[in-house]
C-alpha positions in Angstrom: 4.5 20.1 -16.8 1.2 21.4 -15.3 1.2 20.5 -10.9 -2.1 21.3 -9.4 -1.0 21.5 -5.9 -4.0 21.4 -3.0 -3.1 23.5 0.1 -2.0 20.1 1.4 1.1 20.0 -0.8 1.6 23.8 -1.4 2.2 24.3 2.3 5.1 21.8 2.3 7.0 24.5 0.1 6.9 27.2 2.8 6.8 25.2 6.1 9.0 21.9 6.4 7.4 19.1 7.4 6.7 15.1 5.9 7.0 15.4 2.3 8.8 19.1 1.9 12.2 17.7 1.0 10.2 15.1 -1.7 8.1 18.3 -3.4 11.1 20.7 -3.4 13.2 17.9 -4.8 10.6 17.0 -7.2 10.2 21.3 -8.5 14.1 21.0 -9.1 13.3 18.4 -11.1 11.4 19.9 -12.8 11.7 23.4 -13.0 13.4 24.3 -16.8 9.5 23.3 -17.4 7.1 23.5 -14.7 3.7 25.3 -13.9 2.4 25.8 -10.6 -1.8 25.7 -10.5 -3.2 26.4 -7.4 -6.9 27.5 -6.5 -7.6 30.7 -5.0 -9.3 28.7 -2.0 -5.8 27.6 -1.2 -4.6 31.3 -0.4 -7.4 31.4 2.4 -6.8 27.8 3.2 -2.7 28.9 3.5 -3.7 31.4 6.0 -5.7 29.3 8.3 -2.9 26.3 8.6 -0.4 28.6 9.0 -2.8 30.8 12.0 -3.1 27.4 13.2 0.1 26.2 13.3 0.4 29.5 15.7 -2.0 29.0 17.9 -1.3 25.6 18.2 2.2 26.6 19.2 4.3 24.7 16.2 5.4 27.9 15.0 5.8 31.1 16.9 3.0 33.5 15.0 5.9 35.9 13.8 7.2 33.0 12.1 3.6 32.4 10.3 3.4 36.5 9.3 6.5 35.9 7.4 5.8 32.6 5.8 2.4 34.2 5.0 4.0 37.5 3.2 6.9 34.6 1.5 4.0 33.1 -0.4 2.1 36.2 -0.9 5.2 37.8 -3.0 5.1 34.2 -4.5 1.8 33.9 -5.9 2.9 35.8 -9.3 4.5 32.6 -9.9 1.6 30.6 -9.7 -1.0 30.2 -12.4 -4.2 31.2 -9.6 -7.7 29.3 -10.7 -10.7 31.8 -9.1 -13.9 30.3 -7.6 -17.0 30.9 -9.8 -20.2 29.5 -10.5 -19.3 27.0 -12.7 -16.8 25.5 -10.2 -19.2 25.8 -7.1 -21.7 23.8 -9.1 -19.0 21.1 -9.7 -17.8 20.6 -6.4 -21.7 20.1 -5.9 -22.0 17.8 -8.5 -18.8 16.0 -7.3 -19.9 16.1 -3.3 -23.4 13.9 -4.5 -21.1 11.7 -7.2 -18.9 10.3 -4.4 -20.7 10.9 -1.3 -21.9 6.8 -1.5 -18.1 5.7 -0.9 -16.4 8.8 0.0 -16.5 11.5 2.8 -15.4 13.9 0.4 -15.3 17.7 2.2 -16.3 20.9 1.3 -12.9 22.6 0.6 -11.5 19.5 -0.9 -14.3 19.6 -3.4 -13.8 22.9 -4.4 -10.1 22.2 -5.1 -10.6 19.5 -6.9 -13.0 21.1 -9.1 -10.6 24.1 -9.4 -8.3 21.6 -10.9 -11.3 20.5 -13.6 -11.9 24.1 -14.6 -8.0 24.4 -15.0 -7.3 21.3 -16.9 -10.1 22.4 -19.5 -7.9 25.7 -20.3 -4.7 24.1 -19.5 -4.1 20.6 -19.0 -3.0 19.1 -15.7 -0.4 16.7 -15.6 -0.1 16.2 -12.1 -2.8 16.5 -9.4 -0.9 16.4 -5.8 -1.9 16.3 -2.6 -1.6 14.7 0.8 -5.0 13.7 1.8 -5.6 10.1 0.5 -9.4 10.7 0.3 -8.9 13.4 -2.1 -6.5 11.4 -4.1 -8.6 8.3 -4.3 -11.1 10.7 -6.1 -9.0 12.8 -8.1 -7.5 9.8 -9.8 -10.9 9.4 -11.8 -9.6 12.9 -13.1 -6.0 12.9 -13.1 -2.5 11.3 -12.7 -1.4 12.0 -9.0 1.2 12.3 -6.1 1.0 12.2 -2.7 4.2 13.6 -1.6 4.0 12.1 1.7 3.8 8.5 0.4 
């Protein structure tokens, strides 16, 4: 099984909050057969939550330096999609295809077109994440979970 996890999901493996203990349950699950598809956005975007969760005082910034070096020793184990020009020109295409029902944002557009460009090499099974907006549109694409819900 193929998960595309957004940042939205993938930080729930490294920091616990709602949904952690329903994704870490769900990778036992499935682990004998399980790949994990991420976008290279979602390394910056894993920096920036957890630098945030610092400053914001949820965790003490120590705390974030190690999470941050965890998944950094972690992301051999994930299949890693790179930005290029093909994907910047979907999330385009997908930003003016939904912007009449759907406030769908920058980075979530990039991810989700990540997740395109990866299911045409490899398909995705599973598209997860924890922003309903992004999941409302990535079910044109793709069977999904919000772990949260």
């Amino acid at each position: 099984m193929n998960l595309y996890l957004d940042t939205s999901s993938l930080i729930k493996i490294y920091h616990f909050e709602k949904g952690s203990e329903r994704i870490k349950d769900f990778l036992k699950e499935f682990r004998e057969d399980l790949v994990l598809t991420i976008s290279k956005i979602a390394v910056i975007e894993m920096h920036s939550a957890f630098m945030k969760k610092a400053r914001m005082k949820e965790i003490d910034y120590k705390t974030a330096i190690n999470l941050l070096e965890l998944f950094k020793k972690d992301l051999e184990i994930f299949n890693v999609i790179s930005l290029n020009e093909k994907a910047y020109d979907n999330a385009i295409d997908l930003i003016n295809n939904y912007s009449q029902y759907s406030n769908l944002r920058t980075l979530d557009s990039l991810q989700l077109s990540s997740a395109i460009i990866s299911n045409a090499q490899f398909k995705v099974d599973l598209f997860s994440s924890s922003d309903n907006n992004l999941i409302t549109i990535a079910k044109n694409y793709f069977n999904t979970v919000n772990f949260e819900n």
